[in-house]
C-alpha positions in Angstrom: 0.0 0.0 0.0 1.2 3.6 -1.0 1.5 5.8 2.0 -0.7 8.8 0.8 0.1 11.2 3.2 3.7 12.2 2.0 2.4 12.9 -1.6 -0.5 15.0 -0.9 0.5 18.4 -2.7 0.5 17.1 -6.0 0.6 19.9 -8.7 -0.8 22.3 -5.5 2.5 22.2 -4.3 4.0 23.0 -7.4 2.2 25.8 -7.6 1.7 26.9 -4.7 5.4 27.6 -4.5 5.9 28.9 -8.2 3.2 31.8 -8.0 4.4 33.4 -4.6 8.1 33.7 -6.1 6.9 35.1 -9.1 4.6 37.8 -7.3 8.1 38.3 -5.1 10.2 38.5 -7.7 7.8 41.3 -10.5 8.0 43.6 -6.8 12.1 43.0 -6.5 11.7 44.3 -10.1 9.2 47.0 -9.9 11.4 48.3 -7.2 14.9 48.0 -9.2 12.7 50.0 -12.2 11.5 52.6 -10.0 14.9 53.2 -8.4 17.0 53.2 -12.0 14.6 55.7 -12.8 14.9 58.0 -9.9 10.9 57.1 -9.3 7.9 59.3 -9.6 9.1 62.3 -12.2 8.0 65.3 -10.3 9.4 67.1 -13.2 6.7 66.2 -15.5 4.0 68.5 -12.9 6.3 72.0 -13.6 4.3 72.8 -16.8 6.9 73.7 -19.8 10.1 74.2 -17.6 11.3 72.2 -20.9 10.3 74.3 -23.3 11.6 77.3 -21.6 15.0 75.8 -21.1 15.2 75.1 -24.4 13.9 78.4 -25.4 16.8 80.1 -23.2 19.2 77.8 -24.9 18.3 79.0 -28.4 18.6 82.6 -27.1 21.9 82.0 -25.8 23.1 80.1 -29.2 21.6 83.5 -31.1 19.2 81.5 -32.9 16.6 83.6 -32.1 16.4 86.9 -31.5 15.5 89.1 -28.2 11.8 90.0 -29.5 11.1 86.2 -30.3 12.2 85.2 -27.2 10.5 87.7 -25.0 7.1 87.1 -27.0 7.3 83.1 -26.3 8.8 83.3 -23.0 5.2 85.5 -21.9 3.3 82.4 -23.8 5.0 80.0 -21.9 4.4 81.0 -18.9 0.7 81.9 -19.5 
């Protein structure tokens, strides 16, 4: 007679290990993601600071003159 009690997981088992080290291992890697990328962008809520650092660089590089610059500095910030 087969002793029963030693083979009661079956497949559970299996997967009853598998899916907890998967769930532990996508947080390990939502964590390493969000620290490569220096997390939340708080950048992104500033509203054109982009735009008007590349607006002052094109001033600086003469690209643009003083008048263009002053008129789409004003719609920037509106």
């Amino acid at each position: 007679m087969i002793n029963m009690m030693g083979y009661g997981y079956g497949m559970m088992g299996v997967f009853g290990m598998i899916i907890p080290l998967l769930l532990i291992g996508l947080v390990i890697y939502a964590i390493v993601k969000l620290s490569q990328n220096g997390g939340v962008n708080y950048n992104s809520h500033k509203g054109g600071s982009d735009a008007l650092d590349i607006l002052n660089q094109r001033f600086a590089n003469g690209e643009i003159s003083e008048e263009e610059y002053t008129t789409k500095k004003e719609m920037l910030r509106d």
